[in-house]
Each structure stands twice: as structure tokens, then as C-alpha cells.
C-alpha positions as CSV (number, residue, x, y, z in Angstrom):
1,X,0.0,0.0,0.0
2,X,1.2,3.1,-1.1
3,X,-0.2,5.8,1.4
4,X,-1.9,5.0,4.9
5,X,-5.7,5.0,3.8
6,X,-5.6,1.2,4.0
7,X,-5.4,1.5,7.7
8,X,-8.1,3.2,8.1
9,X,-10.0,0.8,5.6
10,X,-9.2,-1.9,8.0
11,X,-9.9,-0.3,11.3
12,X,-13.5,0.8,9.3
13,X,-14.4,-2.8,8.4
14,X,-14.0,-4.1,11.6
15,X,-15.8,-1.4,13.1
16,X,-18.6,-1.7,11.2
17,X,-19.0,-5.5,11.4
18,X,-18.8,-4.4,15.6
19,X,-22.0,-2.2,14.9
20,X,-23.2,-5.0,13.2
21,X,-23.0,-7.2,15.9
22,X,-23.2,-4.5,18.4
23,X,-27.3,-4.5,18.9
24,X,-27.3,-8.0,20.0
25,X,-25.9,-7.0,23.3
26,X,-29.2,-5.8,24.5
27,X,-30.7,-9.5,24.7
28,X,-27.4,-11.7,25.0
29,X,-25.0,-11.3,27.7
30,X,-22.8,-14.5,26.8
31,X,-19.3,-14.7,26.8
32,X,-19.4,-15.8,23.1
33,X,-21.3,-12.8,22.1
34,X,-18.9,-10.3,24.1
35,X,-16.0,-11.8,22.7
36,X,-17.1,-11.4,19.2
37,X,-17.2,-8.0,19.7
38,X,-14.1,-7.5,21.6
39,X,-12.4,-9.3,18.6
40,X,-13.5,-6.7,16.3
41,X,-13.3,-3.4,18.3
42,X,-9.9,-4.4,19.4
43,X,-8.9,-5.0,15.8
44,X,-9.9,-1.8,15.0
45,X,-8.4,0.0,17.6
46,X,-5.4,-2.3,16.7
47,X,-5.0,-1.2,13.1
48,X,-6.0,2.7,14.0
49,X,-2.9,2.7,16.0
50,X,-1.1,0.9,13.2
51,X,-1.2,3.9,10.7
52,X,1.8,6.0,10.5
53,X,-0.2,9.2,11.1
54,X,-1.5,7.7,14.3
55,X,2.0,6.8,15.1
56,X,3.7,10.0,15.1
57,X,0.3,11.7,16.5
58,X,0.7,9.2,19.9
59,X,4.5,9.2,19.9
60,X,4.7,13.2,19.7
61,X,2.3,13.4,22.6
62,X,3.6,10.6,24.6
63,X,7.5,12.1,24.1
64,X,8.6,8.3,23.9
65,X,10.2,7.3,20.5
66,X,8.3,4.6,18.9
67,X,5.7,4.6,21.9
68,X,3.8,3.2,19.4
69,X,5.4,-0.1,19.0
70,X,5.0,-1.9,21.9
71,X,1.3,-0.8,22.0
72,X,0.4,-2.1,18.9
73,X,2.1,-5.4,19.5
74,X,-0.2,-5.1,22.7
75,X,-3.2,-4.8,21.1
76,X,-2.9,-7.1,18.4
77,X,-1.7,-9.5,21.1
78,X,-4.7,-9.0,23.2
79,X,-6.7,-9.1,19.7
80,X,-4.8,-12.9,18.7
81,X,-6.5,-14.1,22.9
82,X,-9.6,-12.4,22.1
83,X,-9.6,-14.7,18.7
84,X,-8.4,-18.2,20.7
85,X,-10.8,-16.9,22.9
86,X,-13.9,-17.0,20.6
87,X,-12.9,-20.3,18.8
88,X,-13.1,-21.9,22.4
89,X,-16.7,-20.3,23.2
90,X,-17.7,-21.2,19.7
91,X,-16.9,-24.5,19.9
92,X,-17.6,-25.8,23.0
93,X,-20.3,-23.4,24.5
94,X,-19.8,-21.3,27.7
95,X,-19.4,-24.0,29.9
96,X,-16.9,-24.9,32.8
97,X,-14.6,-26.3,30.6
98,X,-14.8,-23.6,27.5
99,X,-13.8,-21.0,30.4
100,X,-11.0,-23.0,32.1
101,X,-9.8,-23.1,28.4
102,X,-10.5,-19.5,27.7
103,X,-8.7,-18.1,30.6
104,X,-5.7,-19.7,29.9
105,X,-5.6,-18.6,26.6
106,X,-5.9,-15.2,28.7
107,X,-3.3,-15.6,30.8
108,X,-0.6,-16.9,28.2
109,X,-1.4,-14.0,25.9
110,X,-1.5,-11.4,28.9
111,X,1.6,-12.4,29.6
112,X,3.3,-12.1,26.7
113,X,1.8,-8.5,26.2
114,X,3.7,-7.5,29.8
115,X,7.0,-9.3,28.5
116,X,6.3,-6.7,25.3
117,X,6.2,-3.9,27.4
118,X,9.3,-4.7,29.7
119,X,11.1,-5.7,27.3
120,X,10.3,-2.1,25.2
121,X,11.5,-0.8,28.8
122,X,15.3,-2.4,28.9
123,X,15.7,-2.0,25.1
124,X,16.7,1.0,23.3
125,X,14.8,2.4,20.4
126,X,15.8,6.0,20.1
127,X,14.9,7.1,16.4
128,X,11.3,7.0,15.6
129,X,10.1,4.5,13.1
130,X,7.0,4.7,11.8
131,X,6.6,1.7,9.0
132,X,10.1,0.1,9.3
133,X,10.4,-0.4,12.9
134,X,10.5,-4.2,12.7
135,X,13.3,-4.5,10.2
136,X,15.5,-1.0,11.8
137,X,15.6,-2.6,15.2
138,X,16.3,-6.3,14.2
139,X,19.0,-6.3,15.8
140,X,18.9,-4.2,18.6
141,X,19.2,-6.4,22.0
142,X,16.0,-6.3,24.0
143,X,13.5,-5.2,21.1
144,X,15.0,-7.7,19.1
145,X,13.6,-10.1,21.2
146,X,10.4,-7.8,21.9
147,X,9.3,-7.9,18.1
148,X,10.0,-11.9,17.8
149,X,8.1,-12.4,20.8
150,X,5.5,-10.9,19.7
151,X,5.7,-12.6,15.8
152,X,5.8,-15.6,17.4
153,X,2.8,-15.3,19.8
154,X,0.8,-13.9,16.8
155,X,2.0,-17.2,14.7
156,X,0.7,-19.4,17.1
157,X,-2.6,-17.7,17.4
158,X,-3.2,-17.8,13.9
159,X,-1.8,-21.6,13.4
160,X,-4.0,-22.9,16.7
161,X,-7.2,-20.5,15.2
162,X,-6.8,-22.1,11.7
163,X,-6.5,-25.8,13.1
164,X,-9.7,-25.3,15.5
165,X,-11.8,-23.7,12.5
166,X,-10.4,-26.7,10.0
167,X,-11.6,-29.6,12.6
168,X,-14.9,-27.5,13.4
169,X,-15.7,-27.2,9.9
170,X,-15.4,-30.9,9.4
171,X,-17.8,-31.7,12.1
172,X,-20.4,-28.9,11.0
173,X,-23.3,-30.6,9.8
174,X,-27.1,-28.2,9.0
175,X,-25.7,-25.1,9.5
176,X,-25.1,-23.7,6.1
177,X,-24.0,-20.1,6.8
178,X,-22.4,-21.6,9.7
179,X,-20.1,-23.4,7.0
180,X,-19.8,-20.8,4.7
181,X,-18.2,-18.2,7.7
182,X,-15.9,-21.0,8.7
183,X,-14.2,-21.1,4.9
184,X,-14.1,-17.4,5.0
185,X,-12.5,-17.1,8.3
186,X,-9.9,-20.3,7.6
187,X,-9.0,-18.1,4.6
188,X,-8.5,-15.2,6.5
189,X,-6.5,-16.7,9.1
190,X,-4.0,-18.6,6.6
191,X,-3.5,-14.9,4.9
192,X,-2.8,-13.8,8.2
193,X,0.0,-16.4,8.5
194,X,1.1,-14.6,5.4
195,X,1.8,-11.8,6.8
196,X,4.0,-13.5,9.2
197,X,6.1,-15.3,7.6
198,X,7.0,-11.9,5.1
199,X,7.6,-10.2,8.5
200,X,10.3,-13.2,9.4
201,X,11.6,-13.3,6.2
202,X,12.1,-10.0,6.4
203,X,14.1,-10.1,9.3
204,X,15.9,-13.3,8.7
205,X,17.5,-11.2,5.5
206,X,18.3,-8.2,7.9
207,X,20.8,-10.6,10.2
208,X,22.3,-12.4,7.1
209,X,23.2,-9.0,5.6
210,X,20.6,-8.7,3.1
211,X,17.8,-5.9,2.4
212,X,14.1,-7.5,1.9
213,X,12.4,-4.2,3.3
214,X,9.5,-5.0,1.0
215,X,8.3,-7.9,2.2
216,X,7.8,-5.8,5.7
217,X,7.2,-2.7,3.7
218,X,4.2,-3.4,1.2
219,X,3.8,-7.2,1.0
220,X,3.3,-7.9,5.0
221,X,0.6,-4.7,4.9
222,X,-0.9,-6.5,1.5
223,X,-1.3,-9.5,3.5
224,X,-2.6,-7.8,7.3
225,X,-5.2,-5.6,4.7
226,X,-6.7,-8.9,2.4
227,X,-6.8,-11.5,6.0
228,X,-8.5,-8.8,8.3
229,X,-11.4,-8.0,5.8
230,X,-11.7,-11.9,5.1
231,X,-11.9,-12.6,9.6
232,X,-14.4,-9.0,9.6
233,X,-16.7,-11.4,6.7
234,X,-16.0,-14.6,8.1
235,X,-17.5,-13.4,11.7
236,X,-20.7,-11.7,10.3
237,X,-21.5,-13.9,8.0
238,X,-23.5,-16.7,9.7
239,X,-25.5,-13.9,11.9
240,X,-26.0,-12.1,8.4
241,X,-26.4,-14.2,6.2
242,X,-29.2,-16.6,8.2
243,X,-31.4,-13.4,8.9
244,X,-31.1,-12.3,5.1
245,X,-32.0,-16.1,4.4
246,X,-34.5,-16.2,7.2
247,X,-36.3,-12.3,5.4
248,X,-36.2,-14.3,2.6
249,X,-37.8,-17.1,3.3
250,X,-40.3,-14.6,5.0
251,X,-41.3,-12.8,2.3
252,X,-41.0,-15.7,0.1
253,X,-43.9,-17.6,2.7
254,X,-45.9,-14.4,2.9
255,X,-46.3,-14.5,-0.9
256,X,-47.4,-18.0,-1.4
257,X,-50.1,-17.5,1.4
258,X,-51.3,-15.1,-0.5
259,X,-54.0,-17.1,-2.6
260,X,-55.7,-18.7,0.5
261,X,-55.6,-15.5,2.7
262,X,-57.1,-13.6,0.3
263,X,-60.1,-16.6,-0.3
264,X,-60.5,-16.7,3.3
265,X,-60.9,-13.3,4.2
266,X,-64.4,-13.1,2.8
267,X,-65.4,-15.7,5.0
268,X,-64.2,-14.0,7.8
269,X,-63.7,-10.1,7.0
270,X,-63.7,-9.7,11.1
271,X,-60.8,-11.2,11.7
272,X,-58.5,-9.1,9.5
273,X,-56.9,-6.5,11.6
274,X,-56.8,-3.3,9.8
275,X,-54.0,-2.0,11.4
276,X,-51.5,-1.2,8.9
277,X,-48.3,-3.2,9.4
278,X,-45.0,-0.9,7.8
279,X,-43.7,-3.4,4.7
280,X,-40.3,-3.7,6.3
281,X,-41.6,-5.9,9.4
282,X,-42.2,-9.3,7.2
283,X,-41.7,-11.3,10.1
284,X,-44.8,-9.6,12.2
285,X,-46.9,-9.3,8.6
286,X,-46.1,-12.8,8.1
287,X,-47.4,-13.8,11.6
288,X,-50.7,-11.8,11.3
289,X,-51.1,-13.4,7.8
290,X,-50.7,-17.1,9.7
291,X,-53.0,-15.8,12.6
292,X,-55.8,-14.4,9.7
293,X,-56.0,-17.6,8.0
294,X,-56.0,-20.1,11.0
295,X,-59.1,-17.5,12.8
296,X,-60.8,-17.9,9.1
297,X,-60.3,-21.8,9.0
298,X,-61.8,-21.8,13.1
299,X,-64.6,-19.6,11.6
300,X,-65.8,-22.3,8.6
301,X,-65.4,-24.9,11.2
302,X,-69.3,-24.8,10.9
303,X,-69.6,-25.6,7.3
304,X,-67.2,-27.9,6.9
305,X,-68.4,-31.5,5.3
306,X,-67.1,-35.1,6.2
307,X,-68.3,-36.1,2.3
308,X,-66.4,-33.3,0.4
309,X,-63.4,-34.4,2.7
310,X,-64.2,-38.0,2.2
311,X,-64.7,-38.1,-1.7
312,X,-61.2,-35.6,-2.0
313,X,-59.1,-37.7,-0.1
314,X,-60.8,-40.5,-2.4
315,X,-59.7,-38.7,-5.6
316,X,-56.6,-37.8,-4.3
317,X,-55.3,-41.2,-3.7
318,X,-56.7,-42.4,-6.8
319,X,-54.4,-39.6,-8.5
320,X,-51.3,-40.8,-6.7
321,X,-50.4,-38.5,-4.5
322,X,-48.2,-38.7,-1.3
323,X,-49.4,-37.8,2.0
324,X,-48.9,-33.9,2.3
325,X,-49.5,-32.7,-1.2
326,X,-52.9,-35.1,-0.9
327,X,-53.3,-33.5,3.0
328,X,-53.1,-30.2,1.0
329,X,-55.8,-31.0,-1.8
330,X,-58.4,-32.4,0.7
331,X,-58.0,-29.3,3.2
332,X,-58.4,-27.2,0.0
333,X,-61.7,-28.6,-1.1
334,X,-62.7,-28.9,2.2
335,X,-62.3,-24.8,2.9
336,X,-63.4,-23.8,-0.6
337,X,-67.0,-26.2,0.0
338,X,-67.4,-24.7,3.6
339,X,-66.4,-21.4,1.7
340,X,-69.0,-21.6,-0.7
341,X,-71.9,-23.0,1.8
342,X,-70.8,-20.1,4.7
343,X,-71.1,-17.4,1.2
344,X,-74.5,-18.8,0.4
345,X,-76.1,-19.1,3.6
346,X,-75.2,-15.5,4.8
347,X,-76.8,-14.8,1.2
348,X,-80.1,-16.7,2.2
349,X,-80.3,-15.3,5.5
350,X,-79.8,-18.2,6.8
351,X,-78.9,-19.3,10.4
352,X,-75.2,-20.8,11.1
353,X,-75.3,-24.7,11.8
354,X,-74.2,-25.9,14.9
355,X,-70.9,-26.9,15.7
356,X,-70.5,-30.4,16.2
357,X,-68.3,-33.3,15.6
358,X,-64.8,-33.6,14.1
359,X,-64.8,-29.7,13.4
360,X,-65.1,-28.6,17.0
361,X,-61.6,-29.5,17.1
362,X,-59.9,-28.2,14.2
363,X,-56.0,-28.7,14.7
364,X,-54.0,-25.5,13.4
365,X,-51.7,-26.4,10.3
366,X,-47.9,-25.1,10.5
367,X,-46.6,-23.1,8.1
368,X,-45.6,-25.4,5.3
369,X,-49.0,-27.3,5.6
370,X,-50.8,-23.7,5.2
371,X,-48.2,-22.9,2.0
372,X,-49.3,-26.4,0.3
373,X,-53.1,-25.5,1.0
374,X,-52.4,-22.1,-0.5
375,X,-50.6,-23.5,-3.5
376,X,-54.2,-25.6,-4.5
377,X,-55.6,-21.8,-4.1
378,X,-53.7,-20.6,-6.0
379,X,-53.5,-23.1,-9.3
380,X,-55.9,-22.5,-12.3
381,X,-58.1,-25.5,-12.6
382,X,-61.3,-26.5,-14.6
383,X,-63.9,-23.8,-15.2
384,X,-67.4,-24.0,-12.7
385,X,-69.6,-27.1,-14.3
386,X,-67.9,-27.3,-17.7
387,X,-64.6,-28.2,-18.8
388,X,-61.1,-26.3,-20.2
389,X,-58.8,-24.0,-18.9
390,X,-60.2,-21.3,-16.6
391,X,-60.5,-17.5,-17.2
392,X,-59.0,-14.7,-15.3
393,X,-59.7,-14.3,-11.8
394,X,-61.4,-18.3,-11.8
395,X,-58.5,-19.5,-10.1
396,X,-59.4,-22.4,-7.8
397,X,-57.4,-25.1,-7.4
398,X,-59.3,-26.7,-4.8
399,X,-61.2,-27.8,-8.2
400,X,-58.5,-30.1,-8.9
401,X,-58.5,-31.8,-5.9
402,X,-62.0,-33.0,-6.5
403,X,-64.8,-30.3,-6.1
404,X,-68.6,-31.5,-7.1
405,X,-69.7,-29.5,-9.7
406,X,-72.5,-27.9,-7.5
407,X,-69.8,-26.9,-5.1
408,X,-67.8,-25.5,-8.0
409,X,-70.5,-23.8,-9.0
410,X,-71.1,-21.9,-5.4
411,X,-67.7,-21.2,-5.3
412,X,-67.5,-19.3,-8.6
413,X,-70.7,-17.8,-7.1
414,X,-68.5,-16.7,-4.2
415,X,-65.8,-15.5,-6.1
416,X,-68.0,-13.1,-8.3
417,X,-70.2,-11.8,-5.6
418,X,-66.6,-10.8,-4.2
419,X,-65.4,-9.3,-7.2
420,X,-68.5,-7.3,-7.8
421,X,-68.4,-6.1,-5.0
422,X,-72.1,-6.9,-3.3
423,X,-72.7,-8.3,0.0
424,X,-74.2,-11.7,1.0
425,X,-77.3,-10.4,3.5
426,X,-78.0,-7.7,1.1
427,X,-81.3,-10.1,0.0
428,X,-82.1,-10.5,3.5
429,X,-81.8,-6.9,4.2
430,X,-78.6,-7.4,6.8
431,X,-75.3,-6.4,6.7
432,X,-73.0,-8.7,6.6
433,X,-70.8,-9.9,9.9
């Protein structure tokens, strides 16, 4: 990198994947979640410190030459526990043993960030160095050892981090985004041991005479830019990705109800809330849409009829299918009869029959069930009492699964009276419910 902006790229993207994850502190207090963010707003702080300009800024105000160095090696020290630290939650859960493990971890790493610092203390680093400091003061006694100790401890981190997120990915099983963070942050880890091994290199060539400043220079900073925006995706990505998949799937669920919500409604206009719902809260739309159709199922309960579900299932076993799609085809006849015969008696005037039987008992479908029920809604079948494809806005499905042609008929009844726009009681001279 040719000028310092890529620090600040670095200490942005792990900032923002903090914010990210930030909001979840509210509702989880674990030591897996805190870590998480410790991990990336020590990063950040980490590479903040790390630019040049930040450098000079903390050694002028300090008056320390190269105050700087040992506390960046600190942080990014504290930053490599912080990581160990995570894998062990991760993995094994904050239990007894996950913390035992943790805190040593803790205490190794704490360690070697006060051996940093005394060492820094005994050593002598006079001339400020803002990029090279690694490769001007490989020699020097004290921060020699200071800058290897470090190197060393971040190796480690990085080898033990890539080894627990290798044999973790192997046992992952039914967590997709799970998976898909793991390869991200395995890649980001092994370009992290780039970085290393061009900051060894670097100063294996200083002690045998030789001059490799841009492997410390440009290549080491290539590597520490392309690893830490791999860990910032590898980290969000299961928490994002799984509530992008789970909107998804939201809106995706919402739609397909839409051709049995919308048949049912007229059977039960009262149970539609007309509280307006903003379009960016799928998950609450989607649960009043659920709740809407289960209140309108409870509310045919009445006019529901053993024979239409007796002669569907009949037809739908003589067409082959398997158990849910034929659950689906029965349930769909079954509402679009009791549709029909609630439309026509409110029509009539006439008196709701008593509840009795099976139907006092309706069990509530799930989700899927209600999405397969919808589907029959929702697929163009056979016209009312004649053959052929149907016409626009004679979409029944249920027709498919097996409707009597008297009950097809009332059901086209339905759907025109709804279209039109007039009211079954208007004969009577009521309003309807």
C-alpha cells in the first residue's frame, strides 16, 4: 500500500461489522457474544494505532520514541487471545470447561503483552520509526527479542485459530451459513500467516546481511489488509447471512399465502386487523397473515363436510399423491365447499349450523402445511360445471382436488359476488358480519 488510507479501511471494516453485531448485546449477555465483539473493536483500535499518522500523532504526545510499537504489538496480542478466545466459546459453549480453556488462553497472551512492554522498557529504540520499525531494530538487544516475541505469539494464534476452524468445519453438519463463515475465516487466518512469515523473512534477511524491506514494507501490509477483511466477513456472516435467508424465506412464505388469505378473508372479514403493518416488518406481517387464516379456518369450522373431505381424499389417492401434497388437496376442497356454503347461507339469511363433531376440534396447520393448501388456491383448474382451462380471476385449485360440480359452481358464485363487490345479506336486508 502506497499511502496509509488502507489502515483506516481496515480499522472501518471491523468497526462496522462491531456495529453489526453491536445490537445483540441488549438481549445476549454470553461470553461468546462479548467476545465477538471484543475481537473486532480491538482489531480496529489495533489497526487505528497501526497507521503512521497515528503513530507520530501518539509518539509526539507521549514524548517516547516509537511509543507506538509496543502498543500495537499489545493490542494485536490481546486481539490474537480475544480470537483463541472466541474459537473456544464457539466451539464448546460457555461452559466450565470452554472458560477454564478461555482463561488460559488469557493468561498466556496477557503475559506475553507485559514481557512486550518490559522488554520495550530495557531495550533501546531512540529514532522514531513509523513503518520500518521491525526491520531498523532487528538487531537491537531487547527489542529484538520484543518484536520476535511478539511474531511468534501472533503465529501461534493464527496456526491454533486455523486448526480449530479446519476440525470444526469438518464436524459442522445443517448449519449452512455456519459453513460458509468457517471457509471465510480459515482463509482469512491462513492470509494472516502470510503476513507473518514476510515479517520473518524480512528479518531473517536483515541478520544475514541482506535488504528485503518490502516484504515488511508493502507485502506484510498487502497481507494484514486482504486476511482482516476476510476474519471482519468470516465473523458476520452466519449472523447475516441466516437473517437475510430467514427475510427471505419470509417474504418468500408471505407471498405463497397469499391465494388462500385472500379466499379466506371473505369468509371472515372480522378477523382481518386493519392496522396497517410498515412493509419492512415481514416477520410480524407474516405472523398476522398465519394468525388471519387459522381465525378464518376456526370460523368455517361450521360448514365444513365429512363427504367433500371423504370423496377428496378418495380422488386424491386415486391420482397418486403422497401424503402432504394429498393432506393439502383435501384441506383445499374442504375450505373452498365450507367457503361456498358459509357465502351462500349469509346470502339466504340463513342461520349458522351448529358446531359439532370432528370440526369442534380443528387442529392448526404449521406453516408449510398452510403454503401447500395455499398452492391448490392458487392453481388454475377446470372452469365451474364445464370443462377447459379457466379464465381470469377463476382460479381455484381446490377444483383439482375434486370439487362437485354444485360446489364449483357456489364457489365461482363466491368469487363473483366478491369481485363485484355486493354483500351476501343484502337479500335479506342485513349487513354482513
Amino acid at each position: 500500500m502506497n499511502d496509509n488510507s488502507g489502515y483506516w479501511v481496515l480499522a472501518g471494516a471491523m468497526w462496522t461489522a462491531c456495529l453489526i453485531k453491536a445490537p445483540g448485546l441488549r438481549h445476549r449477555r454470553s461470553p461468546l457474544y462479548l467476545t465477538v465483539c471484543g475481537v473486532l473493536l480491538f482489531g480496529g483500535i489495533a489497526y487505528c494505532c497501526a497507521n503512521p499518522d497515528v503513530i507520530g500523532a501518539v509518539n509526539a504526545a507521549t514524548g517516547v520514541p516509537n511509543f507506538s510499537a509496543p502498543l500495537v504489538y499489545g493490542l494485536l496480542t490481546a486481539e490474537s487471545a480475544l480470537i483463541l478466545t472466541l474459537l473456544v466459546y464457539w466451539r464448546e459453549g460457555p461452559e466450565e470447561r470452554a472458560r477454564r480453556a478461555a482463561r488460559r488462553w488469557q493468561a498466556a497472551y496477557g503475559a506475553v503483552a507485559l514481557t512486550l512492554v518490559v522488554l520495550f522498557v530495557i531495550g533501546d529504540a531512540p529514532e522514531e520509526r513509523r513503518i520500518d520499525f521491525d526491520i531498523h531494530y532487528a538487531e537491537t538487544p531487547y527489542i529484538r527479542e520484543m518484536i520476535l516475541l511478539y511474531l511468534l505469539a501472533h503465529t501461534g494464534a493464527v496456526l491454533t485459530a486455523t486448526v480449530l476452524c479446519i476440525r470444526w468445519f469438518a464436524k459442522v453438519a445443517g448449519a449452512p451459513w455456519l459453513r460458509r463463515g468457517l471457509r471465510v475465516l480459515i482463509l482469512g487466518f491462513a492470509l494472516n500467516f502470510g503476513l507473518d512469515v514476510s515479517k520473518f523473512a524480512a528479518i531473517g534477511a536483515r541478520w544475514a546481511g541482506g535488504d528485503w524491506e518490502v516484504l515488511n514494507n508493502r507485502i506484510a501490509p498487502l497481507f494484514a489488509f486482504t486476511s482482516t477483511l476476510f476474519m471482519c466477513v468470516g465473523f458476520i456472516l452466519p449472523l447475516v447471512g441466516e437473517r437475510v435467508s430467514g427475510a427471505v424465506s419470509d417474504v418468500r412464505t408471505f407471498v405463497r399465502l397469499g391465494p388462500l388469505w385472500r379466499a379466506l378473508r371473505s369468509a371472515g372479514p372480522a378477523v382481518v386487523i386493519a392496522l396497517p403493518v410498515p412493509w419492512w416488518e415481514m416477520e410480524l406481517r407474516l405472523t398476522r397473515r398465519v394468525a388471519e387464516i387459522q381465525d378464518c379456518r376456526l370460523s368455517l369450522r361450521p360448514y365444513r363436510s365429512d363427504s367433500v373431505a371423504a370423496g377428496a381424499r378418495a380422488r386424491a389417492a386415486a391420482a397418486g399423491l403422497p401424503g402432504e401434497a394429498a393432506d393439502a388437496a383435501v384441506e383445499a376442497a374442504v375450505l373452498a365447499a365450507a367457503l361456498a356454503a358459509k357465502i351462500a347461507a349469509d346470502w339466504n339469511g340463513e342461520a349458522e349450523p351448529e358446531l359439532d363433531g370432528p370440526a369442534a376440534t380443528l387442529p392448526l396447520l404449521d406453516r408449510d402445511a398452510l403454503v401447500r393448501v395455499s398452492r391448490q388456491f392458487g392453481r388454475p383448474g377446470p372452469g365451474p360445471g364445464r370443462g377447459g382451462k379457466s379464465g381470469r380471476g377463476r382460479r381455484a385449485g381446490a377444483l383439482s382436488a375434486g370439487l362437485s360440480g354444485a360446489t364449483a359452481r357456489a364457489w365461482a358464485r363466491t368469487r363473483r359476488i366478491r369481485r363485484n363487490g355486493r354483500t351476501p345479506g343484502a337479500r335479506s336486508g342485513r349487513m354482513s358480519p
